[in-house]
Structures are given as C-alpha cells and as structure tokens.
TIVO-2410 file (N, C-alpha, C; in nm, 3 decimals):
# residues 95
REC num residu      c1      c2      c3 atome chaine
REC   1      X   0.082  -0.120   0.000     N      A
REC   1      X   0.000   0.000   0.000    CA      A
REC   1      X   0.086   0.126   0.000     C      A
REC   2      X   0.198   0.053   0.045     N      A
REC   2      X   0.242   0.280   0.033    CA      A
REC   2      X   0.299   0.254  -0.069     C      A
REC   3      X   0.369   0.176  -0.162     N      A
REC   3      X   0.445   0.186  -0.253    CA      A
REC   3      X   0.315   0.272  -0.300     C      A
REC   4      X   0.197   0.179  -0.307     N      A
REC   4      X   0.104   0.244  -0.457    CA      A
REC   4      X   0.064   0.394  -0.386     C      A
REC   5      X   0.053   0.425  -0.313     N      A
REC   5      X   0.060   0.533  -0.210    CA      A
REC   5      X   0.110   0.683  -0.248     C      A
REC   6      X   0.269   0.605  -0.274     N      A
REC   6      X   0.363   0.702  -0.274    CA      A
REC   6      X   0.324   0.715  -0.424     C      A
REC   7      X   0.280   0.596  -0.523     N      A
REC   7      X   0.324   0.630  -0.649    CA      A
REC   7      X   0.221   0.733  -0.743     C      A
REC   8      X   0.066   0.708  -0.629     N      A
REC   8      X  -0.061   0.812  -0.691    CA      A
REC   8      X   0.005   0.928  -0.618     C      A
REC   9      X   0.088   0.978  -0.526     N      A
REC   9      X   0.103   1.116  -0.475    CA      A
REC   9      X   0.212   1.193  -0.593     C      A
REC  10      X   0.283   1.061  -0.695     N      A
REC  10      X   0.396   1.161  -0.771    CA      A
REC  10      X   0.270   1.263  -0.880     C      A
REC  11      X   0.179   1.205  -0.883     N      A
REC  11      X   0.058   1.300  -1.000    CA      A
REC  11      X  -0.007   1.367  -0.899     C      A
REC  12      X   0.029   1.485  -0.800     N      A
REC  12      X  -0.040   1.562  -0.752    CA      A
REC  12      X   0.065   1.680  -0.760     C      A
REC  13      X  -0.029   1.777  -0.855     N      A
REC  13      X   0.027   1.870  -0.865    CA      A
REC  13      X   0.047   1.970  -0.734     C      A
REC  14      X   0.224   1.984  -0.689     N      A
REC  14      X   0.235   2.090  -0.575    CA      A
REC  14      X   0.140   2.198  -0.576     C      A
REC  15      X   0.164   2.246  -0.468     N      A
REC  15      X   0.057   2.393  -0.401    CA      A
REC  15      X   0.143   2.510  -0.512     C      A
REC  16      X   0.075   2.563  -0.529     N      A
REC  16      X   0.162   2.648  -0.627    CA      A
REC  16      X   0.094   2.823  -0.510     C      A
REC  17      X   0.137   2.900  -0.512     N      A
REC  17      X   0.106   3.040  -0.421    CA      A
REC  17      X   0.001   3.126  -0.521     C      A
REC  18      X  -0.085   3.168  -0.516     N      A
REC  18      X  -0.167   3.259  -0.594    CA      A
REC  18      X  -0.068   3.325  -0.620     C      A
REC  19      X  -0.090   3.415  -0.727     N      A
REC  19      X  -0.028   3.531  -0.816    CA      A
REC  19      X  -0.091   3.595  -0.881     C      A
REC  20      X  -0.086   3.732  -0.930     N      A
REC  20      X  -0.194   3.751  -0.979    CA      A
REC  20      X  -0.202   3.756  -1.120     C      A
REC  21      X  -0.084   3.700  -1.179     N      A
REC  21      X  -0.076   3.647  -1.283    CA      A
REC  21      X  -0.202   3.584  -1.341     C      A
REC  22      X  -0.170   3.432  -1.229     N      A
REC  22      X  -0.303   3.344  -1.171    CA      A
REC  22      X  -0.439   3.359  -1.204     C      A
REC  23      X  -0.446   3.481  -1.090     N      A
REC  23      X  -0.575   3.563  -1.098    CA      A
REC  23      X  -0.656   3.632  -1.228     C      A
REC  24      X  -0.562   3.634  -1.311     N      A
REC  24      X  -0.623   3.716  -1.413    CA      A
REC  24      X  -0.655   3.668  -1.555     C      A
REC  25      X  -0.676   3.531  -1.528     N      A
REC  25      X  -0.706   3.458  -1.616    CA      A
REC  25      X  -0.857   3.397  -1.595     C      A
REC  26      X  -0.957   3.407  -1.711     N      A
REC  26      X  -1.036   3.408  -1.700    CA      A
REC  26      X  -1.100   3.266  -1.709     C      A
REC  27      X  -1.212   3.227  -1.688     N      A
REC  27      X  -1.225   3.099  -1.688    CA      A
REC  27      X  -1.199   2.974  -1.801     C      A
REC  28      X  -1.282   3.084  -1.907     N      A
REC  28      X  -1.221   2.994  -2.037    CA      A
REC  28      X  -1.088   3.012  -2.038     C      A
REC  29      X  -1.062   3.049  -2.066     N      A
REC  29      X  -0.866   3.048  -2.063    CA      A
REC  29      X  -0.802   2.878  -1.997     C      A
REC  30      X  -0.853   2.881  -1.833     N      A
REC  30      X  -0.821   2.801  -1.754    CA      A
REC  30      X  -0.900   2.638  -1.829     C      A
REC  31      X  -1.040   2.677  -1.849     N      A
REC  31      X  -1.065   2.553  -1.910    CA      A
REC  31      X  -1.060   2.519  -2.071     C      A
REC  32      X  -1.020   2.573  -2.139     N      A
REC  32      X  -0.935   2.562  -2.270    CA      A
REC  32      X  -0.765   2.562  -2.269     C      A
REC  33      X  -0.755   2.543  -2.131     N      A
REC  33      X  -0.543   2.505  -2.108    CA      A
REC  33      X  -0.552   2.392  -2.195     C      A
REC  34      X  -0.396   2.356  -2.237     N      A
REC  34      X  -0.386   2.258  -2.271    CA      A
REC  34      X  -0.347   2.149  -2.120     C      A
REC  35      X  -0.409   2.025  -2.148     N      A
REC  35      X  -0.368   1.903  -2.051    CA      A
REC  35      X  -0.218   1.909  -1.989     C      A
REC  36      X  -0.220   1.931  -1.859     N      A
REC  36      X  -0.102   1.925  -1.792    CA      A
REC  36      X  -0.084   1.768  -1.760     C      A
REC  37      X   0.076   1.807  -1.727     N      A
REC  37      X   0.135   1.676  -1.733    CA      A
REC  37      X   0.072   1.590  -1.603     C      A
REC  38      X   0.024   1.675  -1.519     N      A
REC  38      X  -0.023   1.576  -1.347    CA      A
REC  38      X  -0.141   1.549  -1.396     C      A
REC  39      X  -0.224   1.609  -1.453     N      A
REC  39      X  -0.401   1.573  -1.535    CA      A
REC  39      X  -0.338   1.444  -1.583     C      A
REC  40      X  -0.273   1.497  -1.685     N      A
REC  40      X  -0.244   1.356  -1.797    CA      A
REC  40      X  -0.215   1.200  -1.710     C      A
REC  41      X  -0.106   1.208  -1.599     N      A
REC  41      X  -0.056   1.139  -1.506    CA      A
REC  41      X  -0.195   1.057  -1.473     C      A
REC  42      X  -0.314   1.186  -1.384     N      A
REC  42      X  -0.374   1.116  -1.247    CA      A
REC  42      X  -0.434   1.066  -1.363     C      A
REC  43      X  -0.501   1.097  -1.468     N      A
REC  43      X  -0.588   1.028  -1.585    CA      A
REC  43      X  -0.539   0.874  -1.608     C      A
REC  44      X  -0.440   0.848  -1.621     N      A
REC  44      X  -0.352   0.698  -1.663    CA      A
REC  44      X  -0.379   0.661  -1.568     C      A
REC  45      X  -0.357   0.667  -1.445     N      A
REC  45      X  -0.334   0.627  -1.299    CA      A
REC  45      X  -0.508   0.565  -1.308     C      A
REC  46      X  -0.538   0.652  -1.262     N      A
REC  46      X  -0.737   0.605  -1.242    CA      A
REC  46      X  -0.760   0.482  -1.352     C      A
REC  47      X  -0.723   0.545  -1.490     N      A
REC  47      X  -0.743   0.426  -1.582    CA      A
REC  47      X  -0.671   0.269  -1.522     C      A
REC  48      X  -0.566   0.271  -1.500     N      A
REC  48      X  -0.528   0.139  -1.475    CA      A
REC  48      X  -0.579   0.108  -1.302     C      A
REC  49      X  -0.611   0.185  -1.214     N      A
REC  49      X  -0.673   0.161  -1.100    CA      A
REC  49      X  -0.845   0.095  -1.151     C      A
REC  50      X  -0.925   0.165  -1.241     N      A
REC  50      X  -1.029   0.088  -1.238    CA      A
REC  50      X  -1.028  -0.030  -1.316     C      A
REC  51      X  -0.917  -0.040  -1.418     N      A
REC  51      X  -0.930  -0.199  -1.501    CA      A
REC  51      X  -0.915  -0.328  -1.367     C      A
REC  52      X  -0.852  -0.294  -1.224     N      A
REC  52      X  -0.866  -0.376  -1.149    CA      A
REC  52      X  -0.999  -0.437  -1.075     C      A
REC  53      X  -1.099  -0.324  -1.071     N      A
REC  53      X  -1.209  -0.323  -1.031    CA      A
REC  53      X  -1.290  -0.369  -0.925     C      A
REC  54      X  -1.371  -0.419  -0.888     N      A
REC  54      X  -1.386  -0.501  -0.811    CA      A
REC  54      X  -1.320  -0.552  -0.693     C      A
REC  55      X  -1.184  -0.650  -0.748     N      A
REC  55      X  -1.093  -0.723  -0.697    CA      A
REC  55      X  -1.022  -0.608  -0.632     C      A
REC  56      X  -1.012  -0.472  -0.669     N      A
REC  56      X  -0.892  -0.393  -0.596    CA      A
REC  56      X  -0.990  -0.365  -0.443     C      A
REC  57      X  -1.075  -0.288  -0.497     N      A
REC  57      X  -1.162  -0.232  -0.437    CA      A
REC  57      X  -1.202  -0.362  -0.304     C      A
REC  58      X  -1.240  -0.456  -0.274     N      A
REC  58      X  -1.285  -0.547  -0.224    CA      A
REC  58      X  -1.136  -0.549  -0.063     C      A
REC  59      X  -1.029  -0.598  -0.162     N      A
REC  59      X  -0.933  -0.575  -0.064    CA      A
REC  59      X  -0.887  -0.485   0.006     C      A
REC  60      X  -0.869  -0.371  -0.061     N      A
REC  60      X  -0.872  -0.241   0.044    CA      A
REC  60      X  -0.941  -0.191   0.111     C      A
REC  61      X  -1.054  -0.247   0.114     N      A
REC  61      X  -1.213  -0.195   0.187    CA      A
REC  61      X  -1.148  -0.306   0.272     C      A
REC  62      X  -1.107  -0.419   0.297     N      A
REC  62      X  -1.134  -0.509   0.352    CA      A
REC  62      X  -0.968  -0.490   0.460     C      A
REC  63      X  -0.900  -0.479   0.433     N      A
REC  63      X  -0.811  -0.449   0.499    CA      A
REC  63      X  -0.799  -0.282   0.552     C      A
REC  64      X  -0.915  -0.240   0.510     N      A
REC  64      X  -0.913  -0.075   0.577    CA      A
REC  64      X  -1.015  -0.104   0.679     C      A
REC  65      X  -1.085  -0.233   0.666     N      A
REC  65      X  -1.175  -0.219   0.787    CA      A
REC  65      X  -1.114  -0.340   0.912     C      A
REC  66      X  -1.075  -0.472   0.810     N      A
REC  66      X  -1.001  -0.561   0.946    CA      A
REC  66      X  -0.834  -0.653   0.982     C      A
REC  67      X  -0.816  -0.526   0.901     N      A
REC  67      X  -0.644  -0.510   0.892    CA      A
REC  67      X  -0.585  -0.487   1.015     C      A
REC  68      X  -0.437  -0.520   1.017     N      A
REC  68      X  -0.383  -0.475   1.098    CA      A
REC  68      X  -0.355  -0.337   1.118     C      A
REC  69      X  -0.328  -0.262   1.234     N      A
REC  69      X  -0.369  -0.095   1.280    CA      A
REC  69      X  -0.239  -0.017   1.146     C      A
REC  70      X  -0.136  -0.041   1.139     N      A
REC  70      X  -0.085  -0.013   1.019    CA      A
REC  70      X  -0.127  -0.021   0.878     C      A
REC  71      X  -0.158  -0.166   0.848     N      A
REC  71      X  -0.235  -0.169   0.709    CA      A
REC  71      X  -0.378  -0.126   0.655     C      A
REC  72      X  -0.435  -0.094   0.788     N      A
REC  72      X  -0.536  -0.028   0.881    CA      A
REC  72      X  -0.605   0.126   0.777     C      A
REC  73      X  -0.394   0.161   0.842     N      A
REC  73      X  -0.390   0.326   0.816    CA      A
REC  73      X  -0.341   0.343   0.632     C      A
REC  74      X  -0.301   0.232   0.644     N      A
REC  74      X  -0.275   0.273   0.486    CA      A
REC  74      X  -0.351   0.231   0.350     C      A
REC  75      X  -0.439   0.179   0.425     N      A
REC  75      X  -0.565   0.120   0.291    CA      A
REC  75      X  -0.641   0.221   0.287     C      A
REC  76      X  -0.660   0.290   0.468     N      A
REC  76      X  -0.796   0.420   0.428    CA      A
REC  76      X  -0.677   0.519   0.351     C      A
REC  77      X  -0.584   0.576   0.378     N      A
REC  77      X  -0.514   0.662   0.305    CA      A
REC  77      X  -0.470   0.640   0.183     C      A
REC  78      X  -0.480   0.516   0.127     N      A
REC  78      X  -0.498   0.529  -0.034    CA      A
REC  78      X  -0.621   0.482  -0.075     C      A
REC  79      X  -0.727   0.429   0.014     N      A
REC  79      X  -0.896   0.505  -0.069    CA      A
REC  79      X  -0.914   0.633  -0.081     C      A
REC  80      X  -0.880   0.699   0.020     N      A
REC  80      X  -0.832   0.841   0.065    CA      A
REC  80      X  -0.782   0.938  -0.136     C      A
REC  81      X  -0.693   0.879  -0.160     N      A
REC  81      X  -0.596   0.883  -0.235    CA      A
REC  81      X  -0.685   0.876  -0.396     C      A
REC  82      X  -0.746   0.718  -0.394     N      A
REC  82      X  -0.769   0.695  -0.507    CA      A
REC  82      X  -0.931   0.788  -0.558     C      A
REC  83      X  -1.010   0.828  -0.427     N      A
REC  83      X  -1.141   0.955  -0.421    CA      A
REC  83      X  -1.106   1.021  -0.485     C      A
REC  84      X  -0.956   1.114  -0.392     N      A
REC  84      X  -0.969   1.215  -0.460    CA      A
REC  84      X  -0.923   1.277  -0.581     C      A
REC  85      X  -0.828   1.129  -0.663     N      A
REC  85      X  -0.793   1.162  -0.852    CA      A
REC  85      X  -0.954   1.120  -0.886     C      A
REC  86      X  -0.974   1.029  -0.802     N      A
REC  86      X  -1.124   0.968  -0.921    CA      A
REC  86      X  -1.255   1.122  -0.942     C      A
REC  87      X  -1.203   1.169  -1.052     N      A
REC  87      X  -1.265   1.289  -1.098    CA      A
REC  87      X  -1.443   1.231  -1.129     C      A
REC  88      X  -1.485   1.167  -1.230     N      A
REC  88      X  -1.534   1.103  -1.254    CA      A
REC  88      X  -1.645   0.989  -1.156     C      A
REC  89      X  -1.620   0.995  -1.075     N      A
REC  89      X  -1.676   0.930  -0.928    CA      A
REC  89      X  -1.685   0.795  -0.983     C      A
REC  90      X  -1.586   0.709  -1.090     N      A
REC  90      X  -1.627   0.596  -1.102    CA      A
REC  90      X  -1.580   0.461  -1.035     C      A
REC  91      X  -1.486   0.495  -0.932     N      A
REC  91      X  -1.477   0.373  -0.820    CA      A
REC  91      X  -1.551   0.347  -0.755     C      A
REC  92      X  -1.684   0.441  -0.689     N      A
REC  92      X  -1.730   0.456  -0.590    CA      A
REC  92      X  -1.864   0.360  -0.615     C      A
REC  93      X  -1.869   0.354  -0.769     N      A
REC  93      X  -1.967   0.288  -0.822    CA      A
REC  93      X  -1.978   0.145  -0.817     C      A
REC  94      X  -1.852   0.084  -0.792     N      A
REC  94      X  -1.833  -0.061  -0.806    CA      A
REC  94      X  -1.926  -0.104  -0.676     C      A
REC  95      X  -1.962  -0.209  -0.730     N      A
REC  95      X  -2.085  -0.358  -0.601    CA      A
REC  95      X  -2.029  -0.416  -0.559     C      A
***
C-alpha cells in the first residue's frame, strides 16, 4: 500500500502560491489550457486503477476495515488517495 501510495502522490500537482498572474485569467482560458502533465498522469493512474475493479476495491475496503492498525492506516489513506484523482466518481460505483 504505500508503494502504490507514494506512487498516486507523484501526479499531484504541488501547491503552487496565488499570483496575480493566476488571478487574471479568465475561466475559459483556464478551461481551454492545454492538458497538464499531473491531469495527464492522475488520468492513466485512475485508468489502470479501475481496469482492477472489483478485486482492488474489495481488498482495500477489507483491509481498511479488518487489517492490521498499520495496514489499517494505509488502505484508508490510499482510498483516501484513489477519491480524490477519481474525478469522474467511477470507483465509488463498483458492487
């Protein structure tokens, strides 16, 4: 779990400081950017997280609820993890 942990945190784009650079860009602007490289990243990432489906999902629920207090902490912190790339809300969907 932390390997995969550590490896969904390399596609989170740092805190970057307002500027008003930033600021002065208007919305279309921001949503006509071209695809950044951490978008592009968490996008692949989610894709090969849901081709597991089911089977991923099952075990980490299952060891986030009767795991040991370590594996405990690191199954909720990469459901934690995999929420908040899943743009799309389509893990949440699995039975």
């Amino acid at each position: 779990y932390g390997s995969l942990l550590y490896y969904l945190q390399i596609a989170q784009r740092p805190d970057e400081p307002d500027t008003l650079e930033a600021a002065k860009k208007t919305m279309w602007e921001r949503l006509t950017a071209p695809e950044d490289v951490f978008s592009k990243l968490q996008r692949e990432n989610m894709a090969i997280i849901e081709s597991y489906g089911a089977a991923l999902m099952e075990v980490v629920c299952r060891d986030a609820c009767d795991g040991h207090e370590i594996g405990r902490m690191l199954a909720l912190a990469l459901l934690d993890r995999i929420v908040s790339v899943d743009k799309q809300h389509q893990w949440l969907l699995y039975r």
